[in-house]
C-alpha positions in Angstrom: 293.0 -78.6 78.3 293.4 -77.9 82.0 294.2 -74.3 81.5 291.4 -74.1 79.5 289.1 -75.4 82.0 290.9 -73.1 84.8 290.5 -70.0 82.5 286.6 -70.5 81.5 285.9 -71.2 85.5 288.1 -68.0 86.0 285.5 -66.6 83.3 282.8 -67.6 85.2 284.1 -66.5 88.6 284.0 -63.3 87.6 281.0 -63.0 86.1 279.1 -64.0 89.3 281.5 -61.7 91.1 280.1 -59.0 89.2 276.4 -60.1 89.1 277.0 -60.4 93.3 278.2 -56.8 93.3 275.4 -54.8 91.2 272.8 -56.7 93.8 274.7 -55.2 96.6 274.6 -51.3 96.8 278.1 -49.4 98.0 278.3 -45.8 100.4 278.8 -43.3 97.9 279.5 -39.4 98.6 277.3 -37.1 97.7 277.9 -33.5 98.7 280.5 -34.0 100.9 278.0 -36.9 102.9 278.7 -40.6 102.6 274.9 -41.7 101.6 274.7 -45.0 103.3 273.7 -48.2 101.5 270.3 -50.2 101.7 270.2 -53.9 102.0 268.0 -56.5 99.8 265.4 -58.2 101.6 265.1 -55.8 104.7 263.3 -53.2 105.5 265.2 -50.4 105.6 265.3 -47.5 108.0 267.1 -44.2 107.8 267.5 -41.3 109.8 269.2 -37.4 108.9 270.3 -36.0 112.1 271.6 -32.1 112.4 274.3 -32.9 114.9 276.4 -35.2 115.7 274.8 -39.0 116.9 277.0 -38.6 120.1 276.1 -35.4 121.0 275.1 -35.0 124.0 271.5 -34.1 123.4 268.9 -33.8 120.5 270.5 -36.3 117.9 271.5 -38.7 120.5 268.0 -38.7 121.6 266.9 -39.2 118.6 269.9 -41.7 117.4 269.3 -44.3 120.4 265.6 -44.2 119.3 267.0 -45.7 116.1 269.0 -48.3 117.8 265.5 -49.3 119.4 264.3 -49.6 115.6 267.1 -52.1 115.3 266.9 -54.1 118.0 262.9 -54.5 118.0 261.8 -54.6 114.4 262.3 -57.9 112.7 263.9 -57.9 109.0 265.3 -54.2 109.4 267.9 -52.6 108.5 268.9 -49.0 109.6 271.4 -46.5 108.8 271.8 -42.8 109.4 273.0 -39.4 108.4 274.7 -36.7 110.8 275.9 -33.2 110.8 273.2 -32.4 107.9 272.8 -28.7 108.0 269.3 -27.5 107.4 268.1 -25.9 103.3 270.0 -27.1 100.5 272.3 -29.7 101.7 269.5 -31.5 103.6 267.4 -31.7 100.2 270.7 -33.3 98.4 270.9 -35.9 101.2 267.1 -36.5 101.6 267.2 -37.1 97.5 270.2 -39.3 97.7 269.0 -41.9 100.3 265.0 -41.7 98.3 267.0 -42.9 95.7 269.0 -45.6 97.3 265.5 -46.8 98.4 265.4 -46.7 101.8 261.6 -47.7 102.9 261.0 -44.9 105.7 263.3 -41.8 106.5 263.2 -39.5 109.2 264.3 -36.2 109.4 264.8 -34.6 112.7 265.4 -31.0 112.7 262.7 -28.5 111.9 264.5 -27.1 108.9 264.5 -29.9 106.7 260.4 -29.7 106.8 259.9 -28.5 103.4 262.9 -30.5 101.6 261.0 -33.7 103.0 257.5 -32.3 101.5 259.2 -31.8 98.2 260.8 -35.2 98.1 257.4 -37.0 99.5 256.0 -35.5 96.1 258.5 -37.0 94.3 258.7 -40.4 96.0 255.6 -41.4 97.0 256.3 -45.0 97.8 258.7 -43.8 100.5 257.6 -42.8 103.9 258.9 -39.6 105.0 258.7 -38.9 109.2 259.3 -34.9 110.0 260.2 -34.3 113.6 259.1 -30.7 115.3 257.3 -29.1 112.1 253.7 -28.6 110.9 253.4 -30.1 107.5 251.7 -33.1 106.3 250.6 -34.3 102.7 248.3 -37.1 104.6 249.9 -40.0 102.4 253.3 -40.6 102.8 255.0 -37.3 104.3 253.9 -37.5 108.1 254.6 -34.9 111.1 255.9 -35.8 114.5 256.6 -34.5 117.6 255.9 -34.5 121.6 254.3 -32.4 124.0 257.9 -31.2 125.2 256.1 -28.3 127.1 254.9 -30.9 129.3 257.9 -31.6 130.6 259.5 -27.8 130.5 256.8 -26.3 132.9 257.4 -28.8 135.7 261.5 -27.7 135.1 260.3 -24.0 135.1 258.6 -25.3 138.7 261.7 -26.8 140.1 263.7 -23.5 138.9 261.1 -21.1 140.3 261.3 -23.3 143.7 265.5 -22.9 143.4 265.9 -19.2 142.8 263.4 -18.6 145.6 265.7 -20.6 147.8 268.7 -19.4 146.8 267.4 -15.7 147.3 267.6 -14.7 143.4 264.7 -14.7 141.6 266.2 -14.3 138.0 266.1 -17.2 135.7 267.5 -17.3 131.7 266.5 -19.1 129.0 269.3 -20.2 125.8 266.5 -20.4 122.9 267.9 -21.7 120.0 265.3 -19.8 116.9 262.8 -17.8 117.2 260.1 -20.5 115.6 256.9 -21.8 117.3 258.3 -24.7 119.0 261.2 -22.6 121.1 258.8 -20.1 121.9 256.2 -22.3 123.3 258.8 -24.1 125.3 260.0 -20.3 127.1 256.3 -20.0 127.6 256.0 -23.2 129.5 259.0 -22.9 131.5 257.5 -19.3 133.1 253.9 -20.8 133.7 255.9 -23.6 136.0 258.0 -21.1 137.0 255.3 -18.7 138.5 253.5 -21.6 140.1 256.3 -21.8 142.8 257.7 -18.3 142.5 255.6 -15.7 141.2 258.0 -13.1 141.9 260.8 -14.7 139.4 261.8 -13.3 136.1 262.7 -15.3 133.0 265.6 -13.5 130.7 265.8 -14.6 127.2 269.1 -15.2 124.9 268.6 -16.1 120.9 272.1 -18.2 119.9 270.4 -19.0 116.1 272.4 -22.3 116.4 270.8 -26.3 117.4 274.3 -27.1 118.3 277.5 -25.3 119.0 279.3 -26.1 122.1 281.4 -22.7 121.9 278.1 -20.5 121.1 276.1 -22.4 124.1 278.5 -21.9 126.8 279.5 -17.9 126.3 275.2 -17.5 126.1 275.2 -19.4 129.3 277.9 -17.3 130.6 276.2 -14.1 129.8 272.8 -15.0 131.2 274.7 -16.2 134.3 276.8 -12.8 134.1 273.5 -10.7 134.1 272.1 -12.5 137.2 270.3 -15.4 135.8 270.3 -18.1 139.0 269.3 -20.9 137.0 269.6 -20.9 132.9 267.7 -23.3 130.4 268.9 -24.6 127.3 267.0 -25.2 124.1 270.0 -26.3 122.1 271.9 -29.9 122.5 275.0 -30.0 124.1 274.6 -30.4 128.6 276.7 -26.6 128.4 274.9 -24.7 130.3 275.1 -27.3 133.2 279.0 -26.8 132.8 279.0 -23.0 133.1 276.8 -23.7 136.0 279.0 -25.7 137.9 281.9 -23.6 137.2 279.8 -20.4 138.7 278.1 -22.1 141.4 274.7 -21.6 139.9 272.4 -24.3 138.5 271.8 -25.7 135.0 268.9 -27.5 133.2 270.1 -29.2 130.4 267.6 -30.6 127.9 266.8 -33.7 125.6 269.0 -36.5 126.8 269.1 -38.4 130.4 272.5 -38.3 129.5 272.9 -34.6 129.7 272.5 -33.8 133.1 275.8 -35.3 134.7 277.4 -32.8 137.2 275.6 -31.6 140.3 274.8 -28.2 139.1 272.2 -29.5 137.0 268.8 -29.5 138.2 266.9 -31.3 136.4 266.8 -32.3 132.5 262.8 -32.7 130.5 264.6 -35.4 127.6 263.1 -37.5 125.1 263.0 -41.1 125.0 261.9 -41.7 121.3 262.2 -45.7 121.2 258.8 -46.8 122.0 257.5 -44.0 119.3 260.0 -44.7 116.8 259.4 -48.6 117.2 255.6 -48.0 116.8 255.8 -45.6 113.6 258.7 -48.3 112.1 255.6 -51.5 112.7 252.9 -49.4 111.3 254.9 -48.3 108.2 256.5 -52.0 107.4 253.4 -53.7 107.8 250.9 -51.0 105.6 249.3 -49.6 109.1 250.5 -46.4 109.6 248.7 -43.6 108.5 250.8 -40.0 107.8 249.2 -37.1 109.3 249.8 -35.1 112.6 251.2 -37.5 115.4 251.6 -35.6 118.6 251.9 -37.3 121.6 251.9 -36.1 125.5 253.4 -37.6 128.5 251.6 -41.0 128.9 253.0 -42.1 125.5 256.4 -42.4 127.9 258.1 -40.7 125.0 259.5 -38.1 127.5 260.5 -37.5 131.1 261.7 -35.3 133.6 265.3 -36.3 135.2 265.2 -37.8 138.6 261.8 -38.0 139.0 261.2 -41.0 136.4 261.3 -44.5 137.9 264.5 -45.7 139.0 265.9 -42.0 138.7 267.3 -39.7 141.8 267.0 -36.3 142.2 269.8 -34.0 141.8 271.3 -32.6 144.4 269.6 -29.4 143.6 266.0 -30.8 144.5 266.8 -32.4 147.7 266.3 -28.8 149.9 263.8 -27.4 147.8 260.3 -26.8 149.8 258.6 -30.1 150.3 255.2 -28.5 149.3 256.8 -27.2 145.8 258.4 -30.9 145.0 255.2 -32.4 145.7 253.7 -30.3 143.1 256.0 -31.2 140.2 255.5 -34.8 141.4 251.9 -35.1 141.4 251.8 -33.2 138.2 253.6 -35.3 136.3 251.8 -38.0 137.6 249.0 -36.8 136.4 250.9 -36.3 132.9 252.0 -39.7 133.4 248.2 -40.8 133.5 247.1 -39.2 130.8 245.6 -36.4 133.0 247.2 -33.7 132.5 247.9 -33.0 128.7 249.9 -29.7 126.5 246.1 -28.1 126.6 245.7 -28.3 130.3 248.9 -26.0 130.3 247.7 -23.5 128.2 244.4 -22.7 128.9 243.4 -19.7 130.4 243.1 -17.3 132.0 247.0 -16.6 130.5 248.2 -13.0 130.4 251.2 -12.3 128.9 254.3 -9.9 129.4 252.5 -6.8 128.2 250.0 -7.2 130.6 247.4 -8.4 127.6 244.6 -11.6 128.4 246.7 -13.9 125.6 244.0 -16.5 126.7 240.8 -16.3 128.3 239.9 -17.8 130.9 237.5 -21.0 130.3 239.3 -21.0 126.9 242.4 -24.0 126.0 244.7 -23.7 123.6 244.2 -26.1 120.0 247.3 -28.0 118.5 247.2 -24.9 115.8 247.7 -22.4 118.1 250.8 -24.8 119.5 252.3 -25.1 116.5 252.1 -21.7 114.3 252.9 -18.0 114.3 249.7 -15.9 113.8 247.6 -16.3 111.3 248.9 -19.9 110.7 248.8 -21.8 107.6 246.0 -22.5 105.5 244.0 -24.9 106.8 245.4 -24.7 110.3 245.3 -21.2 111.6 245.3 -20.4 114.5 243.0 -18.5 117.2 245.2 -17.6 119.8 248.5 -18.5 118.0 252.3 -18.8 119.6 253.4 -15.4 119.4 253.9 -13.8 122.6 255.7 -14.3 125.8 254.2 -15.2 128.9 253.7 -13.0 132.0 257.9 -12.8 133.7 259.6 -13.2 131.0 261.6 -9.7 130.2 262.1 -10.2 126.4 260.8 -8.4 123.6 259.9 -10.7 120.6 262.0 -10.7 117.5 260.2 -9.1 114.2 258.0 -11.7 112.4 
């Protein structure tokens, strides 16, 4: 009888232990990725990053923004995705966590924009979050990004203000591919640049690559090779403030605080996507947030300038720089800081660009279409003066369209 009793509890045991185990969802592979799991109850978070979350740059940006989402939204759970390379195998990982269920995904490179419209379509009680693109469906498949440029022209100030120190007015810029957002950002760096050295040059290098430690540092090394004083990056690893340190030249590294470590950088414009992230997270749990076109500036204090944000120092390449020329990037960015000074104040004209053409006349300002799209934009947001041309010092041609 006892055995009995032992083997129907046994029975029973297992039964639960099954029940228990379809109401808790495993990582499964898909693709090569391990899809992460969602958990019952929470609201749940997840994020597709195209490098590595320790990188650096861009994804760690983005991936402590994420930890913010965890450690300031009640009931949440988050998870995330990295290494996802951008077309096919971004769609197969966007499907997979859509249908694991997860309540609000972001995607945070500019090529997974049209796997995330295609999967809003398909999912529409998920919210989908697209970092850096132009697309919106207005429901549940919402655009984001930051007035980076902001933060680029006061660099492309402190670099103008070097190289006309140092006695070499040649500056470089690592642009990652040739799309709106990279374009704009070589643009704003020469505007800053020719407000403390109108004499100064900007030299343009395409790597096609977000992240590729090997790639960024032999295009550092050839901008530095063909005279560059102080190269840019648009890509994600600090590189470029490595190869300047080794050649005794300066660096500005981009997206992280982190990045900008040795003494050769000068300065680093980085994101601080918490506060957004936190916001957007609220809005979406609670039935508040509205999916559309969320571009934010500097007063958001989604972005900053390293070591000239409180509590920051500046790098030891700022500290004999003309006093006049630092004042400038300071008050400008308090003016940013205020809500003063915004992406529209940059670019408004009178702007000529390399070719000697008016690209912007004066009295006119830029509009968020002509920000964000190549000529003649898409329906419904074309553009009038559109992001397709280089500013006035840079020496690059444009690639073909």
């Amino acid at each position: 009888m006892l055995f009995k009793r032992l083997g129907a509890l046994l029975s029973v045991l297992a039964v639960l232990s099954l029940a228990v185990s379809a109401c808790q969802q495993k990582p499964e592979i898909v693709g090569g990725f391990e899809i992460p799991a969602t958990e019952r109850g929470k609201f749940n978070v997840a994020m597709v990053l195209i490098g590595p979350h320790n990188d650096g740059g861009w994804s760690q940006a983005h991936y402590e923004g994420l930890e913010s989402v965890q450690e300031n939204v009640d009931n949440v759970h988050t998870a995330y995705i990295e290494n996802v390379p951008e077309g096919a195998d971004s769609e197969q990982v966007f499907r997979s966590l859509s249908r694991k269920g997860f309540d609000l995904i972001f995607g945070t490179s500019f090529g997974y924009m049209d796997a995330m419209e295609t999967l809003a379509e398909e999912f529409p009680d998920i919210t989908y979050i697209h970092i850096s693109g132009y697309k919106s469906n207005m429901k549940n498949f919402g655009n984001l990004f930051g007035a980076m440029e902001d933060m680029k022209y006061l660099a492309g100030m402190l670099a103008g203000s070097r190289a006309k120190v140092d006695g070499n007015p040649k500056l470089g810029y690592m642009a990652t591919f040739p799309i709106p957002e990279e374009i704009r950002l070589g643009n704003a760096i020469a505007l800053g640049m020719k407000e403390t050295c109108p004499e100064c040059t900007l030299d343009v290098r395409w790597i096609n690559t977000w992240h590729d430690p090997i790639v960024e540092r032999d295009a550092a090394a050839s901008l530095f090779d063909a005279g560059a004083q102080v190269v840019f990056t648009g890509a994600d690893t600090p590189a470029v403030a490595d190869v300047a340190q080794e050649k005794g030249k300066w660096g500005v590294t981009y997206d992280w605080a982190g990045s900008c470590k040795v003494d050769a950088c000068l300065t680093a414009p980085y994101w601080i996507w918490g506060p957004v992230y936190v916001e957007i997270s609220k809005g979406v749990q609670n039935g508040t947030y509205e999916a559309g076109w969320h571009y934010f500036d500097a007063d958001s204090m989604g972005m900053g300038l390293y070591g000239f944000m409180a509590g920051e120092t500046p790098q030891p390449g700022v500290k004999d720089l003309p006093a006049e020329d630092v004042l400038l990037v300071k008050d400008t960015l308090a003016k940013m800081l205020a809500g003063e000074f915004d992406r529209f104040d940059l670019f408004s004209g009178p702007i000529v660009d390399n070719q000697g053409n008016t690209v912007v006349p004066e009295g006119e300002r830029f509009s968020q279409s002509d920000i964000d799209q190549f000529p003649p934009g898409a329906p419904g947001l074309e553009c009038t003066y559109c992001m397709y041309w280089w500013a006035d010092g840079i020496t690059a041609e444009l690639p073909e369209q």
